[in-house]
C-alpha positions as CSV (number, residue, x, y, z in Angstrom):
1,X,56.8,-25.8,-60.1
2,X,55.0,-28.4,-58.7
3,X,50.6,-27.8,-59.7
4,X,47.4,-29.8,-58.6
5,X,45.8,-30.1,-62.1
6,X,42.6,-32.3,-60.1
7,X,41.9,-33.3,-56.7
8,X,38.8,-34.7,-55.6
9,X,37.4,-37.3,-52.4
10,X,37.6,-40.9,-52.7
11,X,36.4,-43.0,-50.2
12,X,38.9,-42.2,-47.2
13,X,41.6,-40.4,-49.5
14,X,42.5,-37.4,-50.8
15,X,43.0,-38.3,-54.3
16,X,45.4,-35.6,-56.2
17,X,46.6,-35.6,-60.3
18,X,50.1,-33.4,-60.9
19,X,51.2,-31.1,-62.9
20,X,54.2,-33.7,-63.6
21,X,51.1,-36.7,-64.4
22,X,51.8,-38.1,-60.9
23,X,49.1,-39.3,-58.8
24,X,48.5,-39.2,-55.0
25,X,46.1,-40.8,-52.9
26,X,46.6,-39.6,-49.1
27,X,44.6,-41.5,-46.5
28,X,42.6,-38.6,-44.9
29,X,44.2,-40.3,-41.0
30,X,47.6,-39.6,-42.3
31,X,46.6,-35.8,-43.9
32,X,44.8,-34.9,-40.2
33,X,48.2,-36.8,-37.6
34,X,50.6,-35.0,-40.1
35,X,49.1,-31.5,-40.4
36,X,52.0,-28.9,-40.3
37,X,50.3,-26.1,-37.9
38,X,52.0,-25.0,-35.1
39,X,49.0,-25.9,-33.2
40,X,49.6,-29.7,-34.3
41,X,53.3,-29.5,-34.9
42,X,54.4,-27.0,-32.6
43,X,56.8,-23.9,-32.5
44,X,59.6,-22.6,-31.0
45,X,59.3,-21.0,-27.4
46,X,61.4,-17.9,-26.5
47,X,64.4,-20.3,-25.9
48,X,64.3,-21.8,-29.6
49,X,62.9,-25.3,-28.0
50,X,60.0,-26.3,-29.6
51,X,57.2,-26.6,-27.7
52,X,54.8,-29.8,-28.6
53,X,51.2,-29.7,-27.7
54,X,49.1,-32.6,-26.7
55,X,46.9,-33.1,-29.8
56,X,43.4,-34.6,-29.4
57,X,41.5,-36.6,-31.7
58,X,37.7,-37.0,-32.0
59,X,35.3,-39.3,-34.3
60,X,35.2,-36.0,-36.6
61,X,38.6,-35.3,-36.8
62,X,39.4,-38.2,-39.7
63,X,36.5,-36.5,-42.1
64,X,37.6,-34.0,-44.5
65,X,34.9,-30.7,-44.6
66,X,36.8,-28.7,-47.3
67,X,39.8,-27.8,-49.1
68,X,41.1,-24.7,-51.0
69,X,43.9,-24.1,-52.9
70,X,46.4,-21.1,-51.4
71,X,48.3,-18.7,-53.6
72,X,49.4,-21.6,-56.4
73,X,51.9,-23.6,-53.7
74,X,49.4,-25.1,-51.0
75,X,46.5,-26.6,-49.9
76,X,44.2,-25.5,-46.8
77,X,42.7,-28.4,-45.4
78,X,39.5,-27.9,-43.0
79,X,38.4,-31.2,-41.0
80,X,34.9,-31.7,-39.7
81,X,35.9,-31.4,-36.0
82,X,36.6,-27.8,-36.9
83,X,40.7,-27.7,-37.2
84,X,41.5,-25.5,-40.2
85,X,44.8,-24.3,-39.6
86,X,46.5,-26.5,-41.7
87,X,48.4,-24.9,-45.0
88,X,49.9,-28.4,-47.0
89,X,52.5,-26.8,-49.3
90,X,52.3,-29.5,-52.4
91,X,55.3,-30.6,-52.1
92,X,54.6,-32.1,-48.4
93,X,51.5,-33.6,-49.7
94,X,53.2,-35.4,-52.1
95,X,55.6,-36.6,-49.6
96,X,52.7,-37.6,-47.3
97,X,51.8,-40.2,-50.1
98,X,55.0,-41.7,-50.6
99,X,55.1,-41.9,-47.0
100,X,54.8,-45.9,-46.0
101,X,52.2,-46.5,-44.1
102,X,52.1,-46.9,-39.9
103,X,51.7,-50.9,-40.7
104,X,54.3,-50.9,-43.1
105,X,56.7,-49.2,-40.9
């Protein structure tokens, strides 16, 4: 199973070292538009249609405030404009950095 052995802030990336000897750097942009939440992502109405909200970006909400690991599979991400409801299961983050970026795509 998939383990963060380091993680750590550098510059504008979340910089992450595998259990496997992989590295990850993930622009902190890229971490914030791609959050999984349902308040980001959105979920399923009563019909099974999912329901997309409007998300809204400030200055803050590019700066990472904190992260915590969550039971040994994920990673809680808290932003400085307040949005915290974002659980990154490991393997998704490491998808995020193999990800090209929006100018390469």
């Amino acid at each position: 199973m998939l383990s963060i052995t380091n993680i750590g802030l550098v510059q504008n990336e979340l910089a992450i070292v595998w259990s496997d000897g992989g590295e990850s750097y993930i622009p902190i942009e890229r971490l914030r538009r791609a959050c999984p939440c349902a308040s980001c992502q959105g979920e399923p109405d009563a019909t099974g249609r999912v329901v997309r909200p409007k998300v809204t970006y400030t200055s803050q909400s590019f700066f990472l405030r904190s992260y915590e690991p969550i039971g040994g599979y994920a990673l809680l991400v808290r932003f400085e404009d307040g949005h915290a409801t974002g659980i990154y299961p490991f393997n998704y983050l490491r998808e995020l950095s193999e990800r090209p970026s929006l100018e390469e795509q």
